[in-house]
N, C-alpha and C positions, 0 to 999 in steps of 0.2 A: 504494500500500500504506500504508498506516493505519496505526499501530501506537497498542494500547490493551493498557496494561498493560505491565510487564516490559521485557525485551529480547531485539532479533531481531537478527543478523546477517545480511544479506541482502549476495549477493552479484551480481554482472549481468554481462551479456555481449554483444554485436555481433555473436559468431561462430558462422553455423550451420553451414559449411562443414563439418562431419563428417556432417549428415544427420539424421533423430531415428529413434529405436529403432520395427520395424515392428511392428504389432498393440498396441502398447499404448494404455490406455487414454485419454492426456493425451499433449502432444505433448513428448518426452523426447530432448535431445540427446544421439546414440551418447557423444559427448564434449563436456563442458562446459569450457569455460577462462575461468574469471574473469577480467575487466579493470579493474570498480573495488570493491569493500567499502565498506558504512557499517554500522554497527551503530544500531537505531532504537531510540529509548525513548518513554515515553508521550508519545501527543500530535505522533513525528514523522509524517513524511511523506514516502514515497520514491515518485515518478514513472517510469514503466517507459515511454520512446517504442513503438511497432510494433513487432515482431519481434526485441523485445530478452529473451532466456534472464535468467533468476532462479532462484536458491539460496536457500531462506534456512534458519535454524538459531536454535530458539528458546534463548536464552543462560537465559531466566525467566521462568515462569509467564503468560501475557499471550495477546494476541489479536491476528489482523491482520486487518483489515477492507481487503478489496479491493475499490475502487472501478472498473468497467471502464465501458468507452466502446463503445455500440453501433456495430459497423460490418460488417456483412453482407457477406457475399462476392456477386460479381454471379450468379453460379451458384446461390445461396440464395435471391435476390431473383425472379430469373428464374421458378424454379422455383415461390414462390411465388406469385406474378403469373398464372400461367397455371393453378395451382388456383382465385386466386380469377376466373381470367374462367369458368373451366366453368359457373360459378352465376351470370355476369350477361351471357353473349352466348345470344343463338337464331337456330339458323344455318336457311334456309328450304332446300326440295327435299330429295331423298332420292336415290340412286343407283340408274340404272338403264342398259341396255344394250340396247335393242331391237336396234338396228344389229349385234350381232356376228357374228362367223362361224363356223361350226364347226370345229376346228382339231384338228391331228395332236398339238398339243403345250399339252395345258390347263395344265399344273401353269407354264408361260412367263408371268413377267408381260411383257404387252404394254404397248408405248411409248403404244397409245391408252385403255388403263387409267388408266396411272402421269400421263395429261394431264388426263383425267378428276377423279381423286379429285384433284389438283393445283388445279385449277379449284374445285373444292366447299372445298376446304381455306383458299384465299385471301380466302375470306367471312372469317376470323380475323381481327379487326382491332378496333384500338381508339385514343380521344381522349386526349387530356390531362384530359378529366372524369373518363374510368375511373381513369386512372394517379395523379389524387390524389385517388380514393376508395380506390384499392387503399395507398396509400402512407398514408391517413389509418387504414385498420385494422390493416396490416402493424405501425406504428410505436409504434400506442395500446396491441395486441395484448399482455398478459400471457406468462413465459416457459411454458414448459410445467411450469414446478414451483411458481408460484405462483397460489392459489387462494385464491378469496374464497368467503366465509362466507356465507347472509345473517345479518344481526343480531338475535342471538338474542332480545335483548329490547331492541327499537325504540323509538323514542319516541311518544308517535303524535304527531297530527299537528299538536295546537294544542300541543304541548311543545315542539315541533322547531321550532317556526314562532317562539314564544319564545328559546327557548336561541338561532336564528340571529339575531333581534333583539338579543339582550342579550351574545354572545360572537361570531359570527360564524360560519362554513361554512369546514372544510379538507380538501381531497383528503386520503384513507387513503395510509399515504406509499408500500402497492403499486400507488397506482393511476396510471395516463398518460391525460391530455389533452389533445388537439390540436385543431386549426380551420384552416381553409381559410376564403376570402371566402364559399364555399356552405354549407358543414358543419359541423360538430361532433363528434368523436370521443372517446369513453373506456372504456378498456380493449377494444380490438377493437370498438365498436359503434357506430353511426352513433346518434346523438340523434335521436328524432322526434318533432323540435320547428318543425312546418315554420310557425306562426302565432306564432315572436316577437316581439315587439316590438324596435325596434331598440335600446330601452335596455336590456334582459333578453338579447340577442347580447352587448351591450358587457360586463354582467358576467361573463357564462359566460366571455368572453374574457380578463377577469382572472381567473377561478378555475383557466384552461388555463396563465396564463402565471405566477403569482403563487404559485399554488395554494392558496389561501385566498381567500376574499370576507370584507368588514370587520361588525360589527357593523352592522345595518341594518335597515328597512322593504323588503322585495322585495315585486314584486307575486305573487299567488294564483298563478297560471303559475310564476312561475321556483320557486317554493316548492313545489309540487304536481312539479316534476322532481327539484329534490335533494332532497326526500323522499323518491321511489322510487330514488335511487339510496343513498339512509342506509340505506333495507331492505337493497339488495346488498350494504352493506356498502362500495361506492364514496368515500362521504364521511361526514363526522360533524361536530357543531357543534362548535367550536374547545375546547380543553379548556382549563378556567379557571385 
């Protein structure tokens, strides 16, 4: 927690042991018991470990900026994994039953159904290639309240190719970019950039980890991508 401006009285806690209140909207201790108080002023800084309850009470006028640490529950991760293999497995054959027998009791599933659709079901299967393509869009992925614009008025394209010569290239500070040895990711999307050159990887890989590139000469390629990504709204020349 941030504090800009003013004064907050934040209070914390260890103890969930009463439960949090059901149906509501955020997650609310039935009873909160405070263990330690600080009061923040501009410029402090209060660090909240995991599962630790907070109070706070603004004492003046001011603002808190909360900083949080993505950490996905495995139930969330899961869940998401297996929407994104629907769109990158193709399972071969189709279900069928010549073999069966006519039976007193149709609405019974049978043990050589339930072995059946078991057997077709087991084609489900994936590498460590899928798992850090799924992991490279999952983590680049945008929340669902933050959206990009494209840019209303672009630069074209020998402007942009200056201004990065003469100030330099910074990611838009909503945007995330990640890399693997194979890929490239930002905001949810694989980069299709499969004819880099190994010096135009090397930059994009400090633009992933840095998030700026320095004033410079890039070659026509790596200029010709963070220009379509300046349209989205992705990045913009460093500002003077």
């Amino acid at each position: 927690m941030l504090q800009v401006g003013g004064q907050k009285r934040w209070q914390i806690s260890s103890d969930d042991a009463s439960g949090f209140i059901e149906d509501a909207p955020i997650r609310v201790l039935k009873d909160f018991n405070p263990e330690q108080e600080w009061v923040l002023e501009h410029g402090d800084m209060l660090y909240l470990p995991p599962k630790y309850a907070h109070y706070g009470v603004a004492l003046e006028p001011g603002m808190t900026y909360s900083v949080g640490f993505r950490a996905p529950k495995t139930q969330e991760m899961a869940t998401k994994f297996l929407e994104f293999l629907q769109d990158e497995i193709c399972l071969e054959g189709m279900y069928s039953d010549p073999d069966a027998k006519a039976t007193d009791t149709p609405a019974k599933i049978d043990e050589a159904f339930v072995a059946q659709i078991s057997q077709m079901l087991q084609q489900v299967k994936w590498d460590e290639r899928l798992v850090q393509q799924f992991i490279g869009r999952y983590f680049s992925e945008p929340k669902p309240h933050v959206f990009f614009d494209r840019t209303e008025a672009p630069l074209d394209f020998d402007d942009f190719a200056a201004a990065v010569a003469a100030r330099g290239v910074s990611l838009d500070l909503k945007s995330q970019m990640l890399y693997s040895t194979e890929q490239i990711y930002i905001n949810g999307e694989e980069l299709e950039y499969d004819d880099a050159s190994d010096e135009d990887l090397a930059q994009l890989h400090t633009l992933a980890d840095t998030r700026t590139l320095p004033a410079d000469e890039y070659s026509d390629e790596l200029l010709d991508l963070l220009y379509s990504y300046h349209e989205y709204g992705y990045l913009h020349p460093t500002a003077e």
